[in-house]
N, C-alpha and C positions, 0 to 999 in steps of 0.2 A: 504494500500500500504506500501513495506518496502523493503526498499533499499536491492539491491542482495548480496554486499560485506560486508561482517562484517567489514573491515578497514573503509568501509564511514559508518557505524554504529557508532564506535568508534570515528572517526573524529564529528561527527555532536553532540554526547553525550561531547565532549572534547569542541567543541566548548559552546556549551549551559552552560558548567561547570566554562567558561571564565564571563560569563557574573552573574553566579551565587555568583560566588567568588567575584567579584567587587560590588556586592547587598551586601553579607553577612561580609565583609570587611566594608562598609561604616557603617554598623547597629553595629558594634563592636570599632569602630575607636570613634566614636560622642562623647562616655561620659568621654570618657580621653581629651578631648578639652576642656567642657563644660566653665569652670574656664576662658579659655583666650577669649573662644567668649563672654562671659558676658564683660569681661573686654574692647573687641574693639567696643560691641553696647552701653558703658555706664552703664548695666543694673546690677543687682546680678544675681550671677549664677541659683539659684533655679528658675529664670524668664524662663532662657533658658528651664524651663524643656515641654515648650509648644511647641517648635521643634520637641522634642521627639514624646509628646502627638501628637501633629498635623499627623507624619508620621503614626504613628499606626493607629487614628483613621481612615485616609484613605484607609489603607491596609485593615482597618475590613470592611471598605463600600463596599469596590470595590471587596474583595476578591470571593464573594460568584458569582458575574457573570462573572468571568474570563472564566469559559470555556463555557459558553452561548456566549461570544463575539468571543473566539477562536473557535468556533463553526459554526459564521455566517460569522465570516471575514476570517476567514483562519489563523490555526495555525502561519504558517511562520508568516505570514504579523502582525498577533498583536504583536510576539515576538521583530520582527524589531523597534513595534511599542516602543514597552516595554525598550529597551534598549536606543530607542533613546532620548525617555523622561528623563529616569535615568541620562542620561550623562548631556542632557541640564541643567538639574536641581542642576548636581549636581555642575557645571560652576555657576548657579545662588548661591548654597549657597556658594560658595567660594568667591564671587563677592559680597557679601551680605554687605551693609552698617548699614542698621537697621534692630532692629528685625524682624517688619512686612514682609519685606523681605526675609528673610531668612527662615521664617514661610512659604511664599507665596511658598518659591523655595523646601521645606520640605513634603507640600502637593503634588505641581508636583512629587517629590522621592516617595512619597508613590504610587500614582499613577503606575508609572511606575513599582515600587517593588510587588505592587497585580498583575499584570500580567504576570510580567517575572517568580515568581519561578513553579507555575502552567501551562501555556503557554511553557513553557521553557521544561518541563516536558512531557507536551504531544507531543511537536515536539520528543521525544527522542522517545517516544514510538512508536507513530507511522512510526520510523524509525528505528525500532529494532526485529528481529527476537525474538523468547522465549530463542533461544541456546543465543542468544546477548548482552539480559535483564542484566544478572549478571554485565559483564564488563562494560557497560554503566552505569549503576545503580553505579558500582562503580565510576568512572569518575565523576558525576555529585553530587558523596556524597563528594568528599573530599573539596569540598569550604566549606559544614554547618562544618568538622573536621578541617579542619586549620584556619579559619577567624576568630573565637570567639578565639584562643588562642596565635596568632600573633597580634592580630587588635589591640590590648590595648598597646600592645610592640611597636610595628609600631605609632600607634597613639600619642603616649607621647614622643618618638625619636623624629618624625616630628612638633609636638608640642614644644616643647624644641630650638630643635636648627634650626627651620627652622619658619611656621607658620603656624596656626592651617586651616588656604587656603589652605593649599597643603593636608591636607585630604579627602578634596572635588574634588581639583583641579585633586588629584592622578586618579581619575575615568575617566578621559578625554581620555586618550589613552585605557585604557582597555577597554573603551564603544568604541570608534572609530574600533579599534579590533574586537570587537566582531559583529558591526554593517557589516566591511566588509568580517569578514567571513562567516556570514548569508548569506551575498548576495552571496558570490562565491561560498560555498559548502554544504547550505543545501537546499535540493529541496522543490520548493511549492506545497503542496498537496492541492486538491481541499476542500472549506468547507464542511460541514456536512449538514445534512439537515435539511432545515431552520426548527425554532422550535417558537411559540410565546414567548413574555417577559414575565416571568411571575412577575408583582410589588410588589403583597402582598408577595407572598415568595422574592424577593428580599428586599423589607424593612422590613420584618422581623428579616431575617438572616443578614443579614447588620446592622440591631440596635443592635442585639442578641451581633454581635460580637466586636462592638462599645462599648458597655455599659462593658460586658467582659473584654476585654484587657484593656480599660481605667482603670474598678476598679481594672483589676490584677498590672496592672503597678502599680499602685497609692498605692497598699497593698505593693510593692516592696522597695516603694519611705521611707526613714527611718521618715523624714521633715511630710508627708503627714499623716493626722486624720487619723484615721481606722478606723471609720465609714463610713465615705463617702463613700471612696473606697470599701467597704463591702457591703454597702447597692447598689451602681452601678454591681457591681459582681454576686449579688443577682437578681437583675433585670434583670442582662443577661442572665441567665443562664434558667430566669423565660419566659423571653422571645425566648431562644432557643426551650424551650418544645412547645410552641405553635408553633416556625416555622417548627417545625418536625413534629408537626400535619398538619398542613396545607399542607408539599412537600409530605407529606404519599397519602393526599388525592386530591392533585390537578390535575389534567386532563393533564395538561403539566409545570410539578414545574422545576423553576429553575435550581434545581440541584437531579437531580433523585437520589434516596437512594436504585436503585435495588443492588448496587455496595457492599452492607453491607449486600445481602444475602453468597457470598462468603468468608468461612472461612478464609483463610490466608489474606484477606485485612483487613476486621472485625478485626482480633487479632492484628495487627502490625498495624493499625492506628488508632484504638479505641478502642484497647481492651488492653490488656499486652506490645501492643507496644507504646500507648498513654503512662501507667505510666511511663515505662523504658524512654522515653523521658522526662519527667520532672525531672529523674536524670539525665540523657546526661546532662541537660542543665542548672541543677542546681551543677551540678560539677567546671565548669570552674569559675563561678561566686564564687563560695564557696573559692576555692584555694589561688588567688591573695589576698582576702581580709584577709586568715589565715597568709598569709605572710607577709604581710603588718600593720593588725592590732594585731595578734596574735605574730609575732616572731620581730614587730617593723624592718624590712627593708624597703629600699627606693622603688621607681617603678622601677627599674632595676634589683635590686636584684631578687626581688619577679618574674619579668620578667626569670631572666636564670634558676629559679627552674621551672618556666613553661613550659622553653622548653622542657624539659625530657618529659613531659605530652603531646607537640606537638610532639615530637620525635616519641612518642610510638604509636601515632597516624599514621604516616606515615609508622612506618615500619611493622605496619600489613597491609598495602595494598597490595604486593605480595603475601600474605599467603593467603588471605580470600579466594580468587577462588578454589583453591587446598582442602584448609579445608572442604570447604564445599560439593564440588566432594566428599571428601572421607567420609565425617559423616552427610550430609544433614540440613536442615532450626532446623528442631524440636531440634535434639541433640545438635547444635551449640548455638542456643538460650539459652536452656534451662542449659545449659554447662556454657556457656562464661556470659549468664547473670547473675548468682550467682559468678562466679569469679568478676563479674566486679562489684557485689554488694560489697563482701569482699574488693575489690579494694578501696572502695567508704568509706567505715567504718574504714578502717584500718588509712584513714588520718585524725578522730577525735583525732588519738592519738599522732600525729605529733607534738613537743616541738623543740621549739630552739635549743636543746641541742642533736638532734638526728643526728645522725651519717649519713650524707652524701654517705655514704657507703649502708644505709637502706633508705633512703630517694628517690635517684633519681631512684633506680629499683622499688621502688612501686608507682612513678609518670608516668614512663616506663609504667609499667604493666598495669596503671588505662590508661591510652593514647590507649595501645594495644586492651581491652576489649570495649573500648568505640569504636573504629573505627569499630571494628568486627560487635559490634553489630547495630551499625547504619545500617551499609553496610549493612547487613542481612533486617530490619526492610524495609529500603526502595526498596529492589529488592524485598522479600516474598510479598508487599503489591499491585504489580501490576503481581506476577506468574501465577495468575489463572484469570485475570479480560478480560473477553470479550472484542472485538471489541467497541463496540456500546455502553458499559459502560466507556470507558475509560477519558472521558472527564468528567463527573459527578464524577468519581474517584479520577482522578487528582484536582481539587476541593476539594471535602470530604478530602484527604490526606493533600491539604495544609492549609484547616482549621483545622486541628489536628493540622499541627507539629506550626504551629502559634499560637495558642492555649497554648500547651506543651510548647514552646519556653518562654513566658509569667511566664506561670505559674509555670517554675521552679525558676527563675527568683524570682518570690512571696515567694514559699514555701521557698525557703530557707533565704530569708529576713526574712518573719515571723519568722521562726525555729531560727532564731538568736537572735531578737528581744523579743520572748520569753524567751528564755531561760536567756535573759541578766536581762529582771523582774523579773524571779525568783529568780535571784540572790541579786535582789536589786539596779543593777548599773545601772548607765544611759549610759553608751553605751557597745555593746559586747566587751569582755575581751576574752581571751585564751580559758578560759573555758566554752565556749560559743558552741565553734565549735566541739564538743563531740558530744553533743545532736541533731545537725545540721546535721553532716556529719552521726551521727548514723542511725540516721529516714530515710535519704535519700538512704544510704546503704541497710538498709529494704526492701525501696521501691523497689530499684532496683531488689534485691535479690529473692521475695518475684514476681512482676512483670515476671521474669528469669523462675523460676518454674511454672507461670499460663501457659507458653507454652508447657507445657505435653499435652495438651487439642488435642494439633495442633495431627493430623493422621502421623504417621513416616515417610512416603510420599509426606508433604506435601511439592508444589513449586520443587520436583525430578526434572521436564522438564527443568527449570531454572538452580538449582544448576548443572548434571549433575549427581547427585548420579544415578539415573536410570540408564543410560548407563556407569557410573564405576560400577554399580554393576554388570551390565549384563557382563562385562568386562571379570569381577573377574569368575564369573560365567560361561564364555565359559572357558577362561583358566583352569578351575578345571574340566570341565566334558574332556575336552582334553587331561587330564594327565592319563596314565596307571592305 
């Protein structure tokens, strides 16, 4: 079923994107606090780092049956459900006296956060024509492009001159929001049809991804052994093979993988589109810390060089639809992904001493290529996906970009951390972030070009290129 007006497509993606934003906002806001909530539970900061843990691990539990639940309970109603947990919680951790606490209110957030970005997702789809997909898709991507780049600015402002409560407390209206414009304007479609639980793939895929994100976090964490975390990493990853054996061969799995016979999902969320997300997301993190530890400015400073980076983000949002009418998924990709790889490299070379003048058009630029190509990644990954896959897709998709999210997160901690051993110091220097930003720029660049693969067609029904082409094409046989 899907709504007859593309205005309530857009409205119900607008909405879903309210509540996306206040997720991906709260997960970027926490570690600019870390410092004053150790200091109001008593504790050292590096204790706090099991809030973090806690929320993650949750998210790896829960994430793999969100659309087995969205399935049997109905889209709407778990999304409601989704949101309303996030809010309560996130009231509990602002409210939080002791740790235990705060932990206790952390897991509830997780909870709530494995449901909403998947859930959340499929309410869009299933209320979206294929002409729809693009604009919506966009809507619902720009909370993952402005909350990692504001949240840390916002975060340390509210921290600072207010108290680090109110970055929890901030969710209260946003979740109340979004809780009543679920109820007013997005309609309940009936569930899906019932399906058994399946447990061995769900505690599979739920340790797979527990054990994962824990060790990628923990490889992230500078404080943290690298063994440990290496050896957790390793086990998940050991343990993902076997649950992929297992939903290959189970009679009714979890999360069906027919969704990964379709090209354009395959490439943009596990394939060329999986790498190019570990640079998305090993960018933003990479930046503040060149600023701050590389060119010695304070959190503010480092703050208004980043906004050029959110700027650029923002103002390709009108362009994307247009561009991609006129040059399609494959050539945009494979185009903007190598720009944005250059983007990505050209800031190892960034010194104190660089011209302001060069500085913020190529924060600009890298802002610009990263929104594009996001945008792109998550509308091509659902262009071509059946009906009846869509819920095992939405899934797969948000165990990638969780995943990705992580592990850019790591790579580039590692890549710093490296390269500061070889140098012989004990913490990275200036000259750290060369080797960092270069690899990563690779990745990207290198991830940009694997989408040659993609057919010059692919995802046309979505973008629009098919009918600007046929356009183009009546117009010319028209002319004398």
């Amino acid at each position: 079923m899907s709504l007859s007006s593309p205005s309530q497509a857009r409205r119900v993606a607008l909405i879903v994107a309210i509540a996306f934003f206040m997720q991906n906002l709260d997960g970027s806001i926490i570690n600019t606090s870390l410092p004053q909530i150790a200091g109001s539970f008593g504790v050292r900061p590096l204790d706090l780092s099991v809030g973090v843990t806690a929320y993650l691990v949750t998210v790896a539990a829960v994430l793999p049956a969100s659309g087995w639940v969205a399935d049997r309970f109905g889209a709407r109603r778990v999304f409601l459900a989704a949101i309303l947990l996030f809010t309560l919680a996130s009231l509990g951790c602002g409210l939080a006296g002791t740790l235990p606490q705060f932990v206790a209110a952390r897991v509830v957030q997780g909870l709530g956060g494995a449901l909403m970005t998947p859930v959340g997702r499929m309410v869009v789809l299933r209320n979206a024509q294929k002409s729809e997909l693009l604009q919506a898709t966009a809507l619902i991507t720009w909370p993952a492009l402005l909350a990692p780049v504001i949240g840390p600015v916002l975060g340390g402002f509210i921290t600072t001159y207010a108290s680090w409560r109110w970055n929890f407390l901030l969710n209260l209206p946003l979740g109340l929001a979004g809780l009543a414009a679920v109820l007013r304007f997005v309609p309940a479609l009936p569930p899906e049809a019932r399906r058994p639980f399946d447990r061995p793939g769900f505690l599979l895929s739920a340790g797979a991804l527990v054990l994962l994100l824990v060790g990628l976090e923990g490889l992230a964490r500078v404080e943290a052994r690298p063994m440990v975390p290496l050896l957790l990493t390793i086990l998940g990853v050991a343990t993902g093979i076997i649950a992929v054996w297992h939903l290959r061969r189970a009679p009714a799995p979890l999360v069906s993988l027919s969704a990964l016979a379709t090209q354009t999902f395959s490439a943009s969320s596990l394939g060329a589109g999986f790498l190019y997300r570990i640079a998305i997301n090993a960018t933003p993190f990479l930046l503040p810390l060149l600023f701050q530890v590389g060119f010695g400015m304070d959190a503010a400073g480092a703050g208004l060089l980043v906004l050029a980076y959110f700027l650029g983000n923002l103002a390709m949002k009108p362009l994307t639809s247009p561009v991609l009418r006129r040059f399609g998924f494959r050539t945009v990709l494979v185009t903007n992904g190598v720009l944005g790889g250059a983007t990505i490299l050209a800031c190892g070379w960034l010194t104190p001493g660089t011209p302001p003048a060069l500085l913020t058009p190529l924060l600009f630029a890298a802002g610009l290529t990263r929104s594009m190509q996001l945008t792109c990644l998550n509308t091509l990954a659902f262009a071509d996906i059946e009906p009846a896959w869509r819920s095992a897709a939405t899934t797969l998709s948000g165990v990638s970009q969780q995943v990705s999210s992580v592990l850019g997160i790591a790579v580039a901690a590692v890549l710093l951390n490296l390269a500061s051993l070889w140098r012989g110091a004990a913490e990275p220097g200036l000259a750290d972030f060369l080797p960092a930003f270069f690899a990563i720029g690779l990745l990207a660049a290198g991830s940009g070009l694997a989408f040659l693969r993609l057919p010059g067609a692919a995802g046309a029904e979505v973008s629009g290129a098919v009918r600007s082409s046929a356009r183009r094409g009546e117009t010319s046989s028209s002319r004398p």
